[in-house]
C-alpha positions in Angstrom: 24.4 -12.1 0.3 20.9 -13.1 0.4 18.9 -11.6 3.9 16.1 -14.3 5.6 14.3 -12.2 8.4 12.2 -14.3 11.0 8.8 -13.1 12.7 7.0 -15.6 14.7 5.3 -16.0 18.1 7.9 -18.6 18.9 9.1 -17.1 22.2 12.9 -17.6 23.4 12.2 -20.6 25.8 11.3 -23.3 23.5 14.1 -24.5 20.7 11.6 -23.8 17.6 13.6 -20.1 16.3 17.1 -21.4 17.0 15.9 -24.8 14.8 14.4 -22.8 11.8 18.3 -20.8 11.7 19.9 -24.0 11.8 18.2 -25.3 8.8 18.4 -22.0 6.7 22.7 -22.5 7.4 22.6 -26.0 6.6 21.4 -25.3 2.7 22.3 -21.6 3.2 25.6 -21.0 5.6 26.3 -17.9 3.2 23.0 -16.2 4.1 22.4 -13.9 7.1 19.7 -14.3 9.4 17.6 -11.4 11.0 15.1 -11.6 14.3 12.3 -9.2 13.6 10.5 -10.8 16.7 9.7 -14.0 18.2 7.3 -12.1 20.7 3.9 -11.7 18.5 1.3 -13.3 20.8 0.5 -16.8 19.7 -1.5 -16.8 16.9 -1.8 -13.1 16.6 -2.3 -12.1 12.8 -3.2 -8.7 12.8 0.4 -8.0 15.7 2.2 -10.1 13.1 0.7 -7.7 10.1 1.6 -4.4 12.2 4.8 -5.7 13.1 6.0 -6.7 9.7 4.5 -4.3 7.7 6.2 -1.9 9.8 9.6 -3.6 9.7 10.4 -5.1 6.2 11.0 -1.5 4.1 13.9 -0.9 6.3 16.1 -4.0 4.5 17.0 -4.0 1.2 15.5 -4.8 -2.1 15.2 -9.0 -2.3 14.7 -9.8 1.4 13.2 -13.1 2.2 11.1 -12.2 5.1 9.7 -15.6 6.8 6.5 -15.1 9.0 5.4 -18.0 11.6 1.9 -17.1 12.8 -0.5 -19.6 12.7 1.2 -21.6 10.2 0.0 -25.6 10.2 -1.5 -26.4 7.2 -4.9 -27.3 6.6 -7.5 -26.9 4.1 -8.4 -23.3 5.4 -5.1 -22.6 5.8 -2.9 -22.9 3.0 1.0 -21.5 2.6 1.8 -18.5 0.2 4.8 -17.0 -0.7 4.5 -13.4 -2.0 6.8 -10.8 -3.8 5.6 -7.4 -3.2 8.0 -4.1 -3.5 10.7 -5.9 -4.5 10.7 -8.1 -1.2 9.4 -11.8 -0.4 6.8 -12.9 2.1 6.7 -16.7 3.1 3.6 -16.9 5.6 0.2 -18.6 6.2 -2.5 -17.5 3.7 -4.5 -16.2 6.8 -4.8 -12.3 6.7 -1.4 -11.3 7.8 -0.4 -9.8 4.6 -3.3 -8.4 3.4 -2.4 -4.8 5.7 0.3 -4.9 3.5 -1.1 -5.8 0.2 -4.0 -2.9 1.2 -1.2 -0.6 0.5 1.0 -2.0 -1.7 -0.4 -4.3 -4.3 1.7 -7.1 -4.7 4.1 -8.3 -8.0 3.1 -11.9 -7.8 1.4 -14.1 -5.2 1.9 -18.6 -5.2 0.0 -21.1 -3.2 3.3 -23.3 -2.4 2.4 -26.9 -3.4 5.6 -28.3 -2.3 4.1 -30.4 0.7 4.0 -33.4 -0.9 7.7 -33.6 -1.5 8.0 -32.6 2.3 7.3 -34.8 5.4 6.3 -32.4 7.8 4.5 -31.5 11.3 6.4 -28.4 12.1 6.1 -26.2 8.4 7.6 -23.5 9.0 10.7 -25.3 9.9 10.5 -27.6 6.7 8.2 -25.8 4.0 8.9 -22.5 4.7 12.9 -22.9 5.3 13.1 -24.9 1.6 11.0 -21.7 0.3 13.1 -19.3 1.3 16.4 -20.8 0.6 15.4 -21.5 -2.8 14.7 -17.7 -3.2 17.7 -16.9 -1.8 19.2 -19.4 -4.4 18.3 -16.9 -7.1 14.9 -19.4 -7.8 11.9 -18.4 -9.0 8.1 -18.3 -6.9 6.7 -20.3 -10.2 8.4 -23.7 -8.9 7.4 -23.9 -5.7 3.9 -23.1 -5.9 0.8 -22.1 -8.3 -0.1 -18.6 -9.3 -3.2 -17.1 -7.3 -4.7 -13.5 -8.0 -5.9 -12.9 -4.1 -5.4 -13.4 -0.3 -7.6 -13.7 2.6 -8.1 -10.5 4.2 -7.4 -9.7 8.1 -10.5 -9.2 10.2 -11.3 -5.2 11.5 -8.4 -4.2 9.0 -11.1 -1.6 7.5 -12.5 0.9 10.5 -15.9 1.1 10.1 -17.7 4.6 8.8 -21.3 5.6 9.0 -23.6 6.6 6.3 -23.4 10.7 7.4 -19.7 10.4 7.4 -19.5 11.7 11.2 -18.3 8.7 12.8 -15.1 6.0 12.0 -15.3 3.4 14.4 -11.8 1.4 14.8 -10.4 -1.3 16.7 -7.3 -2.0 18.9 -4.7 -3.9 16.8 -1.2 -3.7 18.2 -0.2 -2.8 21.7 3.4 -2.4 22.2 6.1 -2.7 24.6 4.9 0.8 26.6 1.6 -0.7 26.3 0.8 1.9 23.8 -2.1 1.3 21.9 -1.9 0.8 18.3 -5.9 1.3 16.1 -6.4 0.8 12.8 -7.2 4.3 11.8 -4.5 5.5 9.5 -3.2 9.0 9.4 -4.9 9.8 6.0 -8.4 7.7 6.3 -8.7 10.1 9.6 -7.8 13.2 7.6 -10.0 12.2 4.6 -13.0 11.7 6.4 -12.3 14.6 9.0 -12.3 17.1 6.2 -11.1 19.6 9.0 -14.2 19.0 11.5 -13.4 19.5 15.1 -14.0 15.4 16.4 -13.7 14.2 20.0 -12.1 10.2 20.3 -13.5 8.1 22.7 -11.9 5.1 24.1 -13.9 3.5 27.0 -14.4 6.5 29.6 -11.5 8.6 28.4 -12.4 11.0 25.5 -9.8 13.3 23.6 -10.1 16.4 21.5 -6.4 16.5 20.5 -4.3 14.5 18.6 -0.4 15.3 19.0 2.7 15.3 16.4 5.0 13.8 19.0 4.7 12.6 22.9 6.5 15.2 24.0 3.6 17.9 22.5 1.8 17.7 25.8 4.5 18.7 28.3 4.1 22.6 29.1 7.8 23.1 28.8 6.9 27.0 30.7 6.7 25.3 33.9 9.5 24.2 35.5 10.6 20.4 35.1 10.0 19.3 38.8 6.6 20.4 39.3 5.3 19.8 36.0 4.1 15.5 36.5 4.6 15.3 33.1 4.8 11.0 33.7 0.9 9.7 32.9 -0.5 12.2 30.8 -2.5 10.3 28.2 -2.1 11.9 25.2 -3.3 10.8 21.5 -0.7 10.5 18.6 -0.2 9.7 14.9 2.9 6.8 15.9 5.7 6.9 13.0 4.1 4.3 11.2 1.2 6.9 10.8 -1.4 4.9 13.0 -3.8 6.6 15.2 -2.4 5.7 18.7 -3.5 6.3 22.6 -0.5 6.7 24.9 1.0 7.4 28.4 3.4 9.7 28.2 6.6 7.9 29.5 4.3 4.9 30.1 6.0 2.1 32.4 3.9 -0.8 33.1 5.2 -1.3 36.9 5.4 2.9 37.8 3.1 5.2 36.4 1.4 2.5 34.4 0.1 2.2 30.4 -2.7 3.1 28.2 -3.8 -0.5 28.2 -3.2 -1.1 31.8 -4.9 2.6 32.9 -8.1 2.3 30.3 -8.5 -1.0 30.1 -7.7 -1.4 26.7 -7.2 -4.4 25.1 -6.4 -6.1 21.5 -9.9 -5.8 19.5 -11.4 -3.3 21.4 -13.7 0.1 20.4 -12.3 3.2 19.3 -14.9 5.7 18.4 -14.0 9.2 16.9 -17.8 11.3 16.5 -16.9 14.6 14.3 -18.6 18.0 15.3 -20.5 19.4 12.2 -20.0 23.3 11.8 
């Protein structure tokens, strides 16, 4: 039984997410349909990227994994559908795989060129539900679209590092529902150009000299529970996707508040981490 997963910024008010199912089960009633998220924020690419790069290991093998995000076609804007480690991507040619395909390089990539068999103002309804059933069908990327050999890239996917290899410069990509916030400094780029230096990270007026295994690393577990205020300690972690992230212990956005809500942090924003030569 073929799996269709769904990512979009559709929200649960409006009717779009529960039309896009109804079409898959009217050519496919067999097939079962997975929410990864309808709650990216419109037109967020690189929160789409995160999310789905994050997500789409967990299913198996052959998983059709359809990605709403900016999606109406134009001539800057074209429709791909990808198959990379073994699974398919149906999306907007507009950076939101390329976090993906900067890890994983992908088995084949097709500019879908099925439009003009399709009447359409609402694509990923009626492109991108034809694509994926077709998959799903056991069909092949070669008849709904042209081979292509590249995809645009996401903006501040790269952090930026200086010439003397003391400084990486990242951005915010991804804050989630603790209001954790997400950078694009990977676990390993930090590590490589660390090369063991002591480094201080600086995120608006809060700097850190630590970065944590696990949120729970910077409770003091010697003290006794009740007088310990544990609740908004900021604290600086590798997240489980391996992402540098800046965190409120037990964050809650209407108590004791979030990293975003506490430092001001928002998507796109500066994180600096300066190294400390010997």
């Amino acid at each position: 039984m073929a799996i269709i997963t769904l990512t979009t910024d559709f929200g649960e008010k409006d009717h779009f997410a529960g039309a896009i199912k109804g079409a898959i089960y009217s050519e496919q009633p067999e097939v079962k349909i997975v929410d990864i998220s309808h709650s990216v924020s419109p037109f967020s690419i690189s929160e789409a990227a995160y999310i789905i790069q994050n997500a789409y290991s967990s299913f198996p093998k052959g998983t059709i994994h359809v990605i709403g995000i900016d999606s109406e076609l134009n001539q800057e804007n074209k429709h791909i559908a990808v198959k990379l480690d073994d699974h398919y991507f149906i999306c907007a040619n507009n950076g939101i795989m390329s976090m993906i395909c900067s890890v994983i390089a992908p088995e084949k990539i097709v500019e879908i060129n099925i439009h003009d068999k399709i009447e359409t103002s609402f694509p990923v309804l009626d492109v991108f539900v034809k694509v994926a059933c077709h998959i799903a069908r056991g069909g092949t990327l070669e008849v709904v679209g042209k081979t292509i050999d590249t995809i645009k890239p996401i903006k501040n996917l790269i952090p930026f590092v200086n010439d003397e290899k003391n400084q990486i410069i990242g951005n915010v990509i991804y804050i989630d529902n603790y209001g954790n916030v997400v950078t694009n400094i990977r676990k390993k780029f930090f590590e490589d150009i660390q090369k063991g230096r002591a480094f201080e990270i600086s995120a608006r007026n809060y700097k850190f000299k630590t970065i944590y295994s696990k949120y729970s690393d910077v409770v003091n577990f010697d003290i006794e529970e009740d007088k310990r205020n544990d609740e908004g300690k900021a604290l600086v972690v590798f997240n489980s996707s391996k992402f540098l992230e800046i965190a409120i212990y037990k964050s809650n956005t209407t108590t004791v508040g979030s990293a975003s809500t506490l430092m001001g942090l928002s998507m796109r924003d500066t994180v600096t981490i300066n190294f400390l030569n010997d």
